[in-house]
C-alpha positions in Angstrom: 4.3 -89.3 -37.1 2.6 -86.2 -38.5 1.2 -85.3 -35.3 4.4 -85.7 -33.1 5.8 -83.6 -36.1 3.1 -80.8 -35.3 3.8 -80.9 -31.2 7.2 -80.2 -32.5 6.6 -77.3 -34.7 3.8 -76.2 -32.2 6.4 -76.1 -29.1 9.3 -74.7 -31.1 6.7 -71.5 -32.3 5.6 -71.1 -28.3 9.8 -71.4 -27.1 11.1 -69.2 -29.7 8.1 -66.7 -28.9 9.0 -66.9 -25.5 12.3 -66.5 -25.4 12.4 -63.9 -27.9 9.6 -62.0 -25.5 12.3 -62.6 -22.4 15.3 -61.6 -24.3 13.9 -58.5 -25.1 12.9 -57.7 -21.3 9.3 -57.7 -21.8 7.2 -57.3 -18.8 5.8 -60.8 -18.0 1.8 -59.6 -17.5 2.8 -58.8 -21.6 4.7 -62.6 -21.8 1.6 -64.0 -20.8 -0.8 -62.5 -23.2 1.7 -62.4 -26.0 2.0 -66.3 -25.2 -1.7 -66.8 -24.8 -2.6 -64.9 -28.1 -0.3 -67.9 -29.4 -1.8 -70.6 -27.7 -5.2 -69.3 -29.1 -4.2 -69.4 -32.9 -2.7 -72.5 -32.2 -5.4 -74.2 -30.7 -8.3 -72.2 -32.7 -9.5 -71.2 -29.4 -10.5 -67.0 -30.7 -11.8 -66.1 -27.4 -8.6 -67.5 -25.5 -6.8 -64.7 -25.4 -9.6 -62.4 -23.9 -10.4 -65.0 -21.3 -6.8 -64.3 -20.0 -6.7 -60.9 -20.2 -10.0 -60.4 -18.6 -8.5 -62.8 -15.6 -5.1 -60.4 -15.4 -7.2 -57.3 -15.5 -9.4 -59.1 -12.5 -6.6 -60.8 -10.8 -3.8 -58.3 -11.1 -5.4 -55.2 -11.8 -8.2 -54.5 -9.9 -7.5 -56.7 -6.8 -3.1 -56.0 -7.1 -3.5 -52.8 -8.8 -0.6 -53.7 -11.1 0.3 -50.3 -13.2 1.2 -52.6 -16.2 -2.2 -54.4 -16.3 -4.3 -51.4 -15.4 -2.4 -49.2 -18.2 -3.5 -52.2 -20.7 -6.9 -52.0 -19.7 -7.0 -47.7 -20.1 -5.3 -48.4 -23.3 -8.4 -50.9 -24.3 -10.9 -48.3 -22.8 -9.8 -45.5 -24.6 -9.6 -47.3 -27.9 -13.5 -48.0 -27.6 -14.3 -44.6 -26.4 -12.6 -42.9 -29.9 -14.8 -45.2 -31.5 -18.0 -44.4 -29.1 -17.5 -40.5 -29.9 -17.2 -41.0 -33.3 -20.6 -42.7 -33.3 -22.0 -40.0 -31.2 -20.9 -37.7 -33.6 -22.4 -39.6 -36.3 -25.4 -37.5 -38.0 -27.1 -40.5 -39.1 -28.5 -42.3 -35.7 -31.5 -40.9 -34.3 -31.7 -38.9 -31.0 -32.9 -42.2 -28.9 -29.7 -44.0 -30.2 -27.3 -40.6 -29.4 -28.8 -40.9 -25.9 -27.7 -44.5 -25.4 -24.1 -43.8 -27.5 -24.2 -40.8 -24.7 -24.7 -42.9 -21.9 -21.8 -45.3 -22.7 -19.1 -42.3 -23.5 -20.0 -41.2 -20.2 -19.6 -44.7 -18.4 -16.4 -45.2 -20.2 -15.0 -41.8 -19.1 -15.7 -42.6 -15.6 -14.6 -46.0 -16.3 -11.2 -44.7 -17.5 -11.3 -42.5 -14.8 -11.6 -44.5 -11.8 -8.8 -47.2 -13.1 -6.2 -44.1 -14.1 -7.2 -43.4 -9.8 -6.6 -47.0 -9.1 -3.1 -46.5 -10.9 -1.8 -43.6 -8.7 
């Protein structure tokens, strides 16, 4: 009985998610990760949630060029390049390590570059 009792609770969390992600108009790339963040606590899966993402960014951004997914993936991109700069700017690593911090803040600029091209 207690594990019919946690299918219940574990399907009422994913409709009540869901159709509180549809009431307020979400856009469904956005459904699908909210709901697959959700599916990966539930099931202790961590990496679940990346695995989809990675397939939407694949699938529907770079192949469909969908503006929603490609903006998501920009947003990421960005968020690691403040932190990559703020390493570069860091004092305390040696001149080999600002070369390779260098080289990644480059590749991420072009990186972001090329997708925000994609998106137009």
């Amino acid at each position: 009985m207690a594990e019919k009792d946690f299918m219940y609770g574990a399907a009422e969390r994913l409709r009540e998610k869901l159709n509180d992600l549809i009431t307020k108009m979400e856009n469904p790339y956005y459904i699908i990760l909210e709901i697959a963040k959700l599916l990966g606590e539930m099931s202790g899966e961590k990496n679940y949630y990346r695995t989809v993402q990675e397939q939407l960014h694949t699938n529907y951004g770079l192949i469909l060029k969908d503006k929603f997914v490609l903006n998501q993936e920009i947003k990421l991109l960005e968020e690691r390049l403040k932190k990559i700069e703020a390493a570069y700017n860091n004092p305390d690593f040696a001149e080999d390590e600002h070369q390779r911090i260098g080289f990644a803040l480059a590749r991420h600029k072009a990186e972001i570059e090329r997708l925000k091209n994609m998106h137009e």
